[in-house]
Backbone as numpy.savetxt, mean C-alpha at the origin, in Angstrom:
# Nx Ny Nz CAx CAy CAz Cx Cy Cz
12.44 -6.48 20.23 11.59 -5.28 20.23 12.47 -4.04 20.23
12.49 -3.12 19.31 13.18 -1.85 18.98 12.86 -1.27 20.49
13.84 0.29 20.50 13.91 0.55 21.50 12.62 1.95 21.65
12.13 2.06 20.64 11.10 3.03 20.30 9.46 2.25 20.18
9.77 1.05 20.43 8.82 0.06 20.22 8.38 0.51 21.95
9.57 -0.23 23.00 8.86 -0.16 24.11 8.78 1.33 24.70
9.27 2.40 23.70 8.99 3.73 24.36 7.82 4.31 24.37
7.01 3.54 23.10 5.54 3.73 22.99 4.76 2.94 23.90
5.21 1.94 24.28 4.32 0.67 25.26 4.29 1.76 26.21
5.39 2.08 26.98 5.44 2.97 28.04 4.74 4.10 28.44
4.70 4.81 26.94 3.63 5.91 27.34 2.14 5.67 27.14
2.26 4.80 26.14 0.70 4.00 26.51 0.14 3.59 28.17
1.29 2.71 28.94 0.96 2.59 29.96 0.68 3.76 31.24
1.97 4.84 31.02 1.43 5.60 31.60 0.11 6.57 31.41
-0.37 6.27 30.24 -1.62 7.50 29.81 -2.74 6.42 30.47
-2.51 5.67 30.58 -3.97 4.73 31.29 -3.71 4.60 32.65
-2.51 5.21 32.93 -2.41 5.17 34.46 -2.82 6.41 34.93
-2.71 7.45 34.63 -3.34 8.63 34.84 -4.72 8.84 34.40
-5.21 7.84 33.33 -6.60 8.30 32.68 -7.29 7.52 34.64
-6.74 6.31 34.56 -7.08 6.02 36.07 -7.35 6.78 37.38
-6.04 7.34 37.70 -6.02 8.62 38.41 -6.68 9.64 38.48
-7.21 10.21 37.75 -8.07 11.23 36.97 -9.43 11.15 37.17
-10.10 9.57 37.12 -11.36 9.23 37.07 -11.86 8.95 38.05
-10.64 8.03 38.89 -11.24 6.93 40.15 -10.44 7.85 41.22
-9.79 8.79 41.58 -8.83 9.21 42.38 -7.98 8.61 42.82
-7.22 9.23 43.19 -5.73 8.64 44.03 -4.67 7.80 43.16
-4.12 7.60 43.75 -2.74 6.86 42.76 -3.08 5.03 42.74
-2.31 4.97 41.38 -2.91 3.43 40.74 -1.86 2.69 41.66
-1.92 1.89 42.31 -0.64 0.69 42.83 -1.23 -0.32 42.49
-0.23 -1.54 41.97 -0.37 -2.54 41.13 -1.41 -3.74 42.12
-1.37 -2.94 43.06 -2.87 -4.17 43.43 -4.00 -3.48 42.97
-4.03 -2.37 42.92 -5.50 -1.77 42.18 -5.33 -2.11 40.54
-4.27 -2.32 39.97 -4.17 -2.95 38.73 -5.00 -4.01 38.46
-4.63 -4.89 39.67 -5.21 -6.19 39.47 -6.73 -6.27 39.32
-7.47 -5.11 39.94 -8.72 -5.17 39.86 -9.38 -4.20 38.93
-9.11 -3.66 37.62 -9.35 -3.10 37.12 -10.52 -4.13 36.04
-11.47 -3.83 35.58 -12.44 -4.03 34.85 -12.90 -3.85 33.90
-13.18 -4.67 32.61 -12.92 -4.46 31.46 -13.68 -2.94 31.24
-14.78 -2.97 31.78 -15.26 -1.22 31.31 -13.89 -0.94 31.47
-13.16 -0.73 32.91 -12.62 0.82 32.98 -11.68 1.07 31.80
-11.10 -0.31 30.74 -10.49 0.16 29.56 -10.88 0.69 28.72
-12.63 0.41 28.42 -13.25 1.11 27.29 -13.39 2.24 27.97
-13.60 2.66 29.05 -13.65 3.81 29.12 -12.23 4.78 28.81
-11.34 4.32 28.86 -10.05 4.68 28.36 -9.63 5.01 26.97
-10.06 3.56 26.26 -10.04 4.01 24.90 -11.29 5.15 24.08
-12.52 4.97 24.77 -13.33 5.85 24.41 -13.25 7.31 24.79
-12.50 7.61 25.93 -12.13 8.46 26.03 -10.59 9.45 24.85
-10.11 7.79 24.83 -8.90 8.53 23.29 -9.07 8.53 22.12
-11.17 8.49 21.87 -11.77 8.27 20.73 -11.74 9.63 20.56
-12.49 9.87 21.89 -12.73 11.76 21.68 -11.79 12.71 21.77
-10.98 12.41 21.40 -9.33 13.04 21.59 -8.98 13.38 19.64
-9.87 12.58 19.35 -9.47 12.09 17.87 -8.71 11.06 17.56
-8.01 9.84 18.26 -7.12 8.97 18.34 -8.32 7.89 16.99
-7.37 7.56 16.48 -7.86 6.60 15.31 -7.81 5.25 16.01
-8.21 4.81 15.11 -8.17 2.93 15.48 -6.56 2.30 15.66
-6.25 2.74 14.40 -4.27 1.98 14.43 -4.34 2.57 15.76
-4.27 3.74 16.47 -3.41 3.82 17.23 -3.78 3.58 18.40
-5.30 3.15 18.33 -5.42 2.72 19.77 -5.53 1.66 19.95
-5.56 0.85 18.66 -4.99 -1.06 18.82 -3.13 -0.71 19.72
-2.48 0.15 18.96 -1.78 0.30 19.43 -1.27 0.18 21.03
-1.76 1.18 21.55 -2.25 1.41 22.55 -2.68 0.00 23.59
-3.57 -0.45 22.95 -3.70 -1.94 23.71 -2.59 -3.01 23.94
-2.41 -2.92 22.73 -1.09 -3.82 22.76 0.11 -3.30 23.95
0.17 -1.86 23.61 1.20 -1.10 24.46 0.80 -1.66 26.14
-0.51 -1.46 26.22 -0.90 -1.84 27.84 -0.80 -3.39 28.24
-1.16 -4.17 26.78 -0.95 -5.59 27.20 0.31 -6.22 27.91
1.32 -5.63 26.71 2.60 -6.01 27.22 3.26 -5.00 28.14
2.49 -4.20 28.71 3.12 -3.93 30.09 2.72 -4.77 31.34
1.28 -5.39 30.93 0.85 -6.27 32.35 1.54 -7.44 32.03
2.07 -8.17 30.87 2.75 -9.18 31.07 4.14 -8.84 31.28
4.61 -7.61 31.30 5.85 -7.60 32.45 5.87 -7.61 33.63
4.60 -7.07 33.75 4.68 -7.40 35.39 3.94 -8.74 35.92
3.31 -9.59 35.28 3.31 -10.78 35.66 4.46 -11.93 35.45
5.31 -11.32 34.39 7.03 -12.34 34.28 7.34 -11.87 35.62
7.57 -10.48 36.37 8.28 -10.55 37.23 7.47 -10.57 38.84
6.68 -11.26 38.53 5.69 -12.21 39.56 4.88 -10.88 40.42
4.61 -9.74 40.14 3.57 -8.56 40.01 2.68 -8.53 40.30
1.78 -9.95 39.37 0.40 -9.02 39.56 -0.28 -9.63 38.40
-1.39 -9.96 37.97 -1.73 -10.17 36.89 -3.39 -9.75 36.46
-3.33 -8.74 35.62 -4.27 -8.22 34.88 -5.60 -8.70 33.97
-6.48 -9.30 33.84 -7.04 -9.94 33.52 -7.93 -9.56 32.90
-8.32 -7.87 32.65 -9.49 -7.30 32.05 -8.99 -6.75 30.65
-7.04 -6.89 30.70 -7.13 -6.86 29.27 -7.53 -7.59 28.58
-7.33 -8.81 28.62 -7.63 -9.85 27.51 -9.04 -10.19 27.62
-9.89 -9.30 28.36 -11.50 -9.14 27.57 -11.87 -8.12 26.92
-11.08 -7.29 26.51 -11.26 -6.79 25.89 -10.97 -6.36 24.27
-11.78 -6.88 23.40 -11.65 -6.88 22.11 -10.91 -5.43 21.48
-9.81 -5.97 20.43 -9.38 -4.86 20.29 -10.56 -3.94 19.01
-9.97 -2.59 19.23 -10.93 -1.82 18.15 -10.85 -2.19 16.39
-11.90 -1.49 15.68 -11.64 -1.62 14.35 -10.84 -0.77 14.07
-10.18 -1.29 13.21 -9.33 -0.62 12.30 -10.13 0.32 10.79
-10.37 1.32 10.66 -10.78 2.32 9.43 -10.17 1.61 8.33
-11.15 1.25 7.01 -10.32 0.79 6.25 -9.72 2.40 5.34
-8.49 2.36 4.73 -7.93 3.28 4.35 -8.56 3.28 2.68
-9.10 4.56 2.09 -9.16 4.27 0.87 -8.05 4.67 -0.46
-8.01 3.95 -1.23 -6.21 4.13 -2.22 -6.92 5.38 -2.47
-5.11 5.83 -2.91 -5.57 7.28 -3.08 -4.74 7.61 -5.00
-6.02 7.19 -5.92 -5.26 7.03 -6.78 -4.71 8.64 -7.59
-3.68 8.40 -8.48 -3.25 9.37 -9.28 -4.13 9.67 -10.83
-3.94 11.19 -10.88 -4.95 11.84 -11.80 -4.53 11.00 -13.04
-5.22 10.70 -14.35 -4.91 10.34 -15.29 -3.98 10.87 -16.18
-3.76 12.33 -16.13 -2.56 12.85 -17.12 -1.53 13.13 -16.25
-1.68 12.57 -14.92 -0.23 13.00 -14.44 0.62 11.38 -14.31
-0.70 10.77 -14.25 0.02 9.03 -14.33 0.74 9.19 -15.60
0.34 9.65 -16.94 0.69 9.36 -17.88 1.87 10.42 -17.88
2.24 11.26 -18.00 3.43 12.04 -17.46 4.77 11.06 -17.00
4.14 10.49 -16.00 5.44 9.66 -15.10 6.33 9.09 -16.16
5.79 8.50 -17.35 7.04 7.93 -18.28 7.32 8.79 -18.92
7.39 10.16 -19.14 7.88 11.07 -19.59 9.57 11.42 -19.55
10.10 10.77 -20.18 12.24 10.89 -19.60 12.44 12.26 -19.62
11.90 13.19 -20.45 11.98 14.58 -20.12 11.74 15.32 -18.81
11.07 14.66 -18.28 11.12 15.02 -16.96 12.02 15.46 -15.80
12.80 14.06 -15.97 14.25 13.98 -15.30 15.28 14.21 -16.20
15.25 15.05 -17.18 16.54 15.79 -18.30 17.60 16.18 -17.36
17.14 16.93 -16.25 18.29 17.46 -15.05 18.78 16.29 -14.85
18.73 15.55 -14.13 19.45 14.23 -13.85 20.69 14.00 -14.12
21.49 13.86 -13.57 23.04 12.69 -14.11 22.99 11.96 -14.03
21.98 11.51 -14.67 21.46 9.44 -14.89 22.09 9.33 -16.48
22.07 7.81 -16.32 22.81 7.37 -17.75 21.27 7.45 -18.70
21.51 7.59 -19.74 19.76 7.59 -20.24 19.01 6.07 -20.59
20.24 5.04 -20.40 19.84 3.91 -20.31 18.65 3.44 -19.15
19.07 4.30 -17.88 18.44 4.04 -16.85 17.27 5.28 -16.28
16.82 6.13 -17.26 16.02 6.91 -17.54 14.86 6.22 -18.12
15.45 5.32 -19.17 14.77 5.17 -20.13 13.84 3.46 -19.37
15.07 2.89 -18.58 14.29 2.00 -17.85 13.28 2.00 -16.99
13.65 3.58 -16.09 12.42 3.70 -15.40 10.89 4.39 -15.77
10.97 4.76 -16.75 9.74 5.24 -17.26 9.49 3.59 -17.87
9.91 2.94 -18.56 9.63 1.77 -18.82 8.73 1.05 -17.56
9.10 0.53 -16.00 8.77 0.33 -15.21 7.31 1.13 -14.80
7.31 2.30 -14.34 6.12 2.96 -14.15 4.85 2.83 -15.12
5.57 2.81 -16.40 4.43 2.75 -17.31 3.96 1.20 -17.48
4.58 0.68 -16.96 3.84 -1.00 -16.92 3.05 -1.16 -15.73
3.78 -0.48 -14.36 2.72 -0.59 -13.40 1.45 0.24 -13.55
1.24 1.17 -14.32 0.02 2.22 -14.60 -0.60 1.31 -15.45
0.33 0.62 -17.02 -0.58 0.42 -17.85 -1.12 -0.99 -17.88
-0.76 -1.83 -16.71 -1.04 -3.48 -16.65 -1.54 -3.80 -14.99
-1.54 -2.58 -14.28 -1.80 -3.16 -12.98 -1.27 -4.04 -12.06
0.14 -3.79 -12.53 1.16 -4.89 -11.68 1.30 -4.11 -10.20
2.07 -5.42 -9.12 2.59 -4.91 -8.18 3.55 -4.81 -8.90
4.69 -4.37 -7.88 6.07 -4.03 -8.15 6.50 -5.07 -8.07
6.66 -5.86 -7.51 7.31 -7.19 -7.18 6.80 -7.97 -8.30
5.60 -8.06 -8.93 5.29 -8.59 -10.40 5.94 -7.97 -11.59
6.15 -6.54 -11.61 6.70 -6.23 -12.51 8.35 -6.42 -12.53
9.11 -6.12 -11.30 10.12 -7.12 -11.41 10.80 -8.16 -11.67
9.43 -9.04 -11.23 9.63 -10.38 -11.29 9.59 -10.83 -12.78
9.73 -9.68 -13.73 9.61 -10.27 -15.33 10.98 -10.89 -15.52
10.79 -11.95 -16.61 11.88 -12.01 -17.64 11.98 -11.25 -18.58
13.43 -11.19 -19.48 13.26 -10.57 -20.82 11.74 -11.48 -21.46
12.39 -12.75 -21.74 11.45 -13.93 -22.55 9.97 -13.76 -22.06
9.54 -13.20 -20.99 8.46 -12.89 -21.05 7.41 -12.20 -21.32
7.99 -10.87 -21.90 7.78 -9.89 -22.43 7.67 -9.99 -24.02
6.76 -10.08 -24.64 6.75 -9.88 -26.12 7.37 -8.77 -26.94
7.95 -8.94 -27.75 8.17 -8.29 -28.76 7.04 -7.31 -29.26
7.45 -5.49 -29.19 5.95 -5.01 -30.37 5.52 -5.81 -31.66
4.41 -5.62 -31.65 4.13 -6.36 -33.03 3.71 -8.00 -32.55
4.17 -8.46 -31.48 4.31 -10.21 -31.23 3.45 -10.54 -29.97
2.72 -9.89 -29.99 1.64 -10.33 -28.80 1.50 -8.70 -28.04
0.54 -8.74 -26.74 -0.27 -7.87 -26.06 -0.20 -8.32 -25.02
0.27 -9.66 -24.30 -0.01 -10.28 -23.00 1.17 -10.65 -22.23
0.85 -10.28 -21.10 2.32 -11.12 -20.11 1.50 -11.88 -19.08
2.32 -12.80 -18.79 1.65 -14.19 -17.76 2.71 -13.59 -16.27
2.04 -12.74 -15.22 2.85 -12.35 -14.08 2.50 -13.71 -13.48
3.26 -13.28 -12.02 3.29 -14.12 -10.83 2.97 -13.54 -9.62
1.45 -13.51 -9.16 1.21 -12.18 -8.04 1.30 -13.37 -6.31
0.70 -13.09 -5.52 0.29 -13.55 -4.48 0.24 -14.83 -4.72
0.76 -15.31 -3.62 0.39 -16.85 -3.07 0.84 -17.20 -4.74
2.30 -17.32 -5.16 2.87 -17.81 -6.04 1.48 -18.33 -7.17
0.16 -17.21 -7.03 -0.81 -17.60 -8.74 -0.08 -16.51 -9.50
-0.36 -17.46 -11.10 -0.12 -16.25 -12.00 -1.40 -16.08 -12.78
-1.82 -15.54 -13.56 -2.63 -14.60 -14.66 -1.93 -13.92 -15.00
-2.77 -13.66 -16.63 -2.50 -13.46 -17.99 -3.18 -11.72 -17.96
-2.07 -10.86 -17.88 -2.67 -9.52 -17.90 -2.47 -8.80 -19.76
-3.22 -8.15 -20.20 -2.50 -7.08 -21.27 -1.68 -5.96 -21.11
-0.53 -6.07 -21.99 -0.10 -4.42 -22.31 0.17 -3.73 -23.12
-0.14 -2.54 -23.18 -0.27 -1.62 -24.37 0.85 -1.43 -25.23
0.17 -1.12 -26.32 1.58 -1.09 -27.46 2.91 -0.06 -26.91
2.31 0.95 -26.75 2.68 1.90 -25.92 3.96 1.74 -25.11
3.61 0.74 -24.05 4.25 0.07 -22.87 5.20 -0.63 -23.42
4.80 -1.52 -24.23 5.95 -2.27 -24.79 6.86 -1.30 -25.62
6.83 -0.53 -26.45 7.71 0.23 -27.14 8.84 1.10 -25.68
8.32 1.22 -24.93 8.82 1.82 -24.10 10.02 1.28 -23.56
9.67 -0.50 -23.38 10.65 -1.48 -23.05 11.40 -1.90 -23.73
10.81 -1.46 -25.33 12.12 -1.98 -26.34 13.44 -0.87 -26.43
12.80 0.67 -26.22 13.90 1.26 -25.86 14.72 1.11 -24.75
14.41 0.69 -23.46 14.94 0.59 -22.99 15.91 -0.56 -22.53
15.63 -1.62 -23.45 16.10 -2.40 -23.89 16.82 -1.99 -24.52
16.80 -1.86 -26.00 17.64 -1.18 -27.05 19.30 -0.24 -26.23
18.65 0.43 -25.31 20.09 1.21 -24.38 20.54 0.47 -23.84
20.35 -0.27 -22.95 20.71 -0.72 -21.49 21.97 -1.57 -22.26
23.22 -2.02 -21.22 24.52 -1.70 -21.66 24.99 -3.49 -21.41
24.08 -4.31 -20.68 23.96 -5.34 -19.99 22.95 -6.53 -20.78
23.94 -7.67 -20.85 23.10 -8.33 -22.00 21.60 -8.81 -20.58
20.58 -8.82 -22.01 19.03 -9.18 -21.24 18.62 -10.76 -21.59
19.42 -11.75 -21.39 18.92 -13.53 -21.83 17.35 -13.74 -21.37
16.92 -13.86 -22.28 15.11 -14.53 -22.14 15.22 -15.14 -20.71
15.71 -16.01 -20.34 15.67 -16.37 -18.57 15.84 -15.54 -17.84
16.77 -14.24 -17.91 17.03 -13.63 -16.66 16.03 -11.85 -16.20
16.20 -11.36 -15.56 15.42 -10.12 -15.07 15.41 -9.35 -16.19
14.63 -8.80 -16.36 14.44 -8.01 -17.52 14.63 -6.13 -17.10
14.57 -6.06 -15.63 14.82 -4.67 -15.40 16.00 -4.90 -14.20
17.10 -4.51 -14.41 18.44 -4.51 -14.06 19.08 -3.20 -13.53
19.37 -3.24 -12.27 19.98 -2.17 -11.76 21.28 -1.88 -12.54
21.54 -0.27 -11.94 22.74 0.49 -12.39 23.97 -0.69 -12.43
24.38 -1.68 -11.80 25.42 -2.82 -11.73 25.12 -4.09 -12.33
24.28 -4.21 -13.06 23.10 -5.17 -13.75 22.67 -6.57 -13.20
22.43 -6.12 -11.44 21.81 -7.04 -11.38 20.12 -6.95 -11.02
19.83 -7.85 -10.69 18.05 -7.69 -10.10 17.86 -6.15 -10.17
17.15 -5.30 -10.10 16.45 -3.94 -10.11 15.61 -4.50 -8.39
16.26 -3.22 -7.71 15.07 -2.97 -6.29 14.03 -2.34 -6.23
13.34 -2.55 -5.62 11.91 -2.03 -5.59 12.19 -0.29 -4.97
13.48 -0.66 -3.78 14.07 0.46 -2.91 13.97 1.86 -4.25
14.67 1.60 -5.31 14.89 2.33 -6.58 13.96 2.82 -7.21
12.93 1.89 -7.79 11.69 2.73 -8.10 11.41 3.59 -7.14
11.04 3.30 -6.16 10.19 4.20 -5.24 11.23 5.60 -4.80
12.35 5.27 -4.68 13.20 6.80 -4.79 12.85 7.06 -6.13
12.50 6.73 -6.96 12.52 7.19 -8.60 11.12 8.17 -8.20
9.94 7.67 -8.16 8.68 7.88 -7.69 8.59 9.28 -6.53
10.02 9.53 -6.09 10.02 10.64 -5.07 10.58 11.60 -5.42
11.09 11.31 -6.73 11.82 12.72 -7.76 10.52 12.85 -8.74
9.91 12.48 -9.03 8.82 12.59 -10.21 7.70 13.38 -8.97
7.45 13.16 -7.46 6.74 13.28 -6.91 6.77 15.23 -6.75
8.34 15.24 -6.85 8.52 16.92 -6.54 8.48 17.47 -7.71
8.67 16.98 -9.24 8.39 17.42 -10.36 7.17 17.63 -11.20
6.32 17.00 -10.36 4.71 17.26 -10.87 3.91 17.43 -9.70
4.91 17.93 -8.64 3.87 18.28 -7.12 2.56 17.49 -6.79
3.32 16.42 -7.28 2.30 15.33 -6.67 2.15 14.57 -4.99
1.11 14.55 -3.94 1.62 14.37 -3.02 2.40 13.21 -2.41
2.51 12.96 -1.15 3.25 11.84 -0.68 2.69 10.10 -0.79
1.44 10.62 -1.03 0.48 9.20 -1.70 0.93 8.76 -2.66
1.59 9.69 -3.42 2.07 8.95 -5.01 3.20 8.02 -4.91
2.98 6.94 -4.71 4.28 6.04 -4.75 3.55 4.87 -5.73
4.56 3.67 -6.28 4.60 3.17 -7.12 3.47 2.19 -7.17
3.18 1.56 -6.06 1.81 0.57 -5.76 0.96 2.09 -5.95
0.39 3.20 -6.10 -0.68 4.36 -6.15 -1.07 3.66 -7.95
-0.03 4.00 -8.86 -0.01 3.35 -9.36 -0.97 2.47 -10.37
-0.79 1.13 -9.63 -1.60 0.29 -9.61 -2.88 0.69 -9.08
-3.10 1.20 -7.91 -4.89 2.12 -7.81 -5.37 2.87 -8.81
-4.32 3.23 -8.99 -4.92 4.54 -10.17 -5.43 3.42 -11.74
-4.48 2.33 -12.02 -5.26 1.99 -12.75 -6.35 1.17 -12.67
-7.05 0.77 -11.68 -8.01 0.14 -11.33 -9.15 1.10 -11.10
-8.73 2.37 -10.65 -9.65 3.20 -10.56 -10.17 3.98 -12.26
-9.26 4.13 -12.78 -9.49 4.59 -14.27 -10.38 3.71 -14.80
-10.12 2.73 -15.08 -10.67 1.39 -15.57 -12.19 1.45 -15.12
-12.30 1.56 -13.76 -14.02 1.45 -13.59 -14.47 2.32 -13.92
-13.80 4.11 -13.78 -14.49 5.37 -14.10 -14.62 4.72 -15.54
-13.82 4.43 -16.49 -14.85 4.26 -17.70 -15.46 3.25 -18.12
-16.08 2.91 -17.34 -16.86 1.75 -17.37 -16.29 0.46 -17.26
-15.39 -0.10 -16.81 -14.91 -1.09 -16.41 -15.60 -2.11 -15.51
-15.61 -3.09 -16.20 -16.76 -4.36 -15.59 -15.88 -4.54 -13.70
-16.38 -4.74 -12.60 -15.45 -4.93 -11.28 -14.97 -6.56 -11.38
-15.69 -7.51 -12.08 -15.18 -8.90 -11.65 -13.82 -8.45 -13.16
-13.59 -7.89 -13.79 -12.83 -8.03 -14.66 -11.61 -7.20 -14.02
-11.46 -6.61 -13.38 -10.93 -5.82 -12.70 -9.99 -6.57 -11.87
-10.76 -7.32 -11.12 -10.90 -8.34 -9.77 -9.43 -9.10 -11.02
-10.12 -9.53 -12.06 -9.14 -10.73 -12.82 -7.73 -10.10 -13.11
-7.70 -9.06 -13.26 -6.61 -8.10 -14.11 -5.62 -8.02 -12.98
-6.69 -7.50 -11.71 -5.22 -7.32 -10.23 -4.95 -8.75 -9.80
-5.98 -9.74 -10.03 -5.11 -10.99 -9.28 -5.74 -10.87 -8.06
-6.66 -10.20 -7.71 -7.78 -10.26 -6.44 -8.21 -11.91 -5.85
-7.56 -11.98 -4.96 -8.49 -13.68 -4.89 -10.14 -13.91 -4.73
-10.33 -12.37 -4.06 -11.96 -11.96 -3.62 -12.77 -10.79 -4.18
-13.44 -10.32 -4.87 -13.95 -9.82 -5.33 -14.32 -8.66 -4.35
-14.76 -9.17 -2.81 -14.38 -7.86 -1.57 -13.18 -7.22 -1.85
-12.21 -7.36 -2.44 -11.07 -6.74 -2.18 -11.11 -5.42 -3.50
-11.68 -6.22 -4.38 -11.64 -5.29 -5.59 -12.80 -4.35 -5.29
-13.62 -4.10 -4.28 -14.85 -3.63 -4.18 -14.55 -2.07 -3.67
-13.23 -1.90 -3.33 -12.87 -0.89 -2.86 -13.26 -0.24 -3.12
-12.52 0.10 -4.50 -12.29 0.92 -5.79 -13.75 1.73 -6.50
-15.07 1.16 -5.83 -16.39 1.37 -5.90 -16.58 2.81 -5.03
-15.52 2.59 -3.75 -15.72 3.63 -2.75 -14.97 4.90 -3.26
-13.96 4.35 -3.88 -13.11 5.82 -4.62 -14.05 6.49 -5.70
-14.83 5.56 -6.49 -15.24 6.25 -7.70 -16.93 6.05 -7.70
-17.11 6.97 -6.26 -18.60 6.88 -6.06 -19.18 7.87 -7.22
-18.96 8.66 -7.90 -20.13 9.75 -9.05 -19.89 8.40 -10.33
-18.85 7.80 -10.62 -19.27 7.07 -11.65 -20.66 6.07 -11.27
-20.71 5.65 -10.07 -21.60 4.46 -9.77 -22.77 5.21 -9.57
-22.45 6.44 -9.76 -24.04 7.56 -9.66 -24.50 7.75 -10.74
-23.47 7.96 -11.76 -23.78 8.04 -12.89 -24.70 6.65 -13.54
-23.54 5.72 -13.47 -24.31 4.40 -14.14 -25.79 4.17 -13.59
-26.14 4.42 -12.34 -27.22 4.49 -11.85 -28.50 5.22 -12.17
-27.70 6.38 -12.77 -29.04 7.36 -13.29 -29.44 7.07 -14.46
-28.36 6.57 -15.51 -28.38 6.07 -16.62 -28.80 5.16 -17.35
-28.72 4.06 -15.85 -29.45 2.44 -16.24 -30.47 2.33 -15.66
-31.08 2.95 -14.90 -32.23 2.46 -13.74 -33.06 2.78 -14.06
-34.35 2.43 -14.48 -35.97 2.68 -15.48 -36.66 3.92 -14.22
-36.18 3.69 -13.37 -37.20 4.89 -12.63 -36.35 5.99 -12.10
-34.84 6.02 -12.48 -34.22 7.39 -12.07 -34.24 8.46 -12.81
């Protein structure tokens, strides 16, 4: 456990030792620990509801108090018993926060980064990269995970067979576009590319890090004042979110990201609530 790990347990524990103090009077000693009652935690956390405290942080928080009563029951203390009735809170689900459509399309722009003292081999690779995660809906770790040989030739197909979660693959499309992008950057790159091996190759030609895109993603971020949401998985939201704004079927969607559940792809419904208003006014005999 980091040393900032138990600095948070700590002040967790002390903020429930005073929320104690505060409520019930007088000072907490670890035999009044022992008798504490699952209310008096909700009343604790409900009290750091109205504070504005979110869910992460007051799971947090629990945890922080848990493992302070099991220190003091290792060192034969005392033992607490109203934590572990108490269920931890929900967690808010977070909604993606996708990128505008002409600024996604921007990102493979190599003009962008002209300032740069990058080789243009590796200019030319990373707009290659971005524009596959925008234009195919890869993770990063899928789009990495390409071969040369897996990648078609322009002109020689539209499809790549990734490898997402839980080692499944599916058969995604990509745009002509995308691929031309990779043949240049192919065409530069200084490092032979064998059909078996990685197809996007760091500055020393080996594997390409994910670490790299996403610093890539934080120079493009200050060049189109895009905010701190924009990182390389945004991405991938953004094209799932495009896709439904124009009418994009959701189980096809579901197929394209490699969704195992169709809940998961349902998100993306919550980001692009006026389209589902729209289709609604449009299709429904009595709206």
């Amino acid at each position: 456990m980091s040393a900032k790990t138990v600095e948070a347990y700590q002040r967790d524990a002390l903020q429930f030792l005073a929320f104690l103090a505060e409520h019930q009077g007088g000072k907490v000693s670890l035999a009044r620990l022992e008798k504490i009652l699952p209310q008096d935690v909700r009343a604790f956390m409900a009290a750091r509801r109205t504070e504005g405290i979110g869910g992460r942080s007051l799971m947090r928080s629990l945890a922080g108090l848990r493992s302070f009563t099991r220190y003091l029951e290792r060192r034969g203390k005392g033992k607490v018993a109203a934590l572990a009735a108490v269920r931890a809170p929900k967690i808010e689900k977070t909604l993606p926060k996708p990128i505008a459509a002409p600024r996604a399309r921007q990102l493979a722009n190599v003009d962008l980064r002209a300032g740069e003292e990058r080789a243009p081999w590796i200019l030319a690779r990373d707009a290659a990269v971005l524009a596959l995660l925008y234009g195919s809906g890869l993770r990063i770790s899928e789009a990495l995970g390409l071969t040369r040989g897996m990648v078609p030739r322009p002109g020689k197909g539209d499809v790549i067979t990734v490898t997402g979660k839980g080692n499944k693959t599916r058969m995604v499309p990509v745009l002509a576009q995308v691929l031309t992008l990779i043949e240049q950057y192919v065409s530069l790159c200084p490092y032979d590319l064998p059909d078996d091996k990685p197809l996007f190759v760091g500055a020393r030609g080996g594997p390409l890090s994910p670490r790299i895109v996403q610093l890539v993603m934080e120079r493009l971020r200050c060049a189109l004042s895009l905010p701190e949401t924009a990182t390389p998985h945004a991405l991938r939201h953004s094209f799932a979110t495009h896709l439904l704004a124009r009418g994009g079927d959701l189980r096809a969607i579901q197929e394209l990201l490699g969704h195992a559940s169709l809940s998961t792809t349902q998100i993306y419904t919550a980001v692009d609530a006026d389209r589902l208003t729209e289709v609604y006014r449009s299709a429904h005999p009595r709206a």
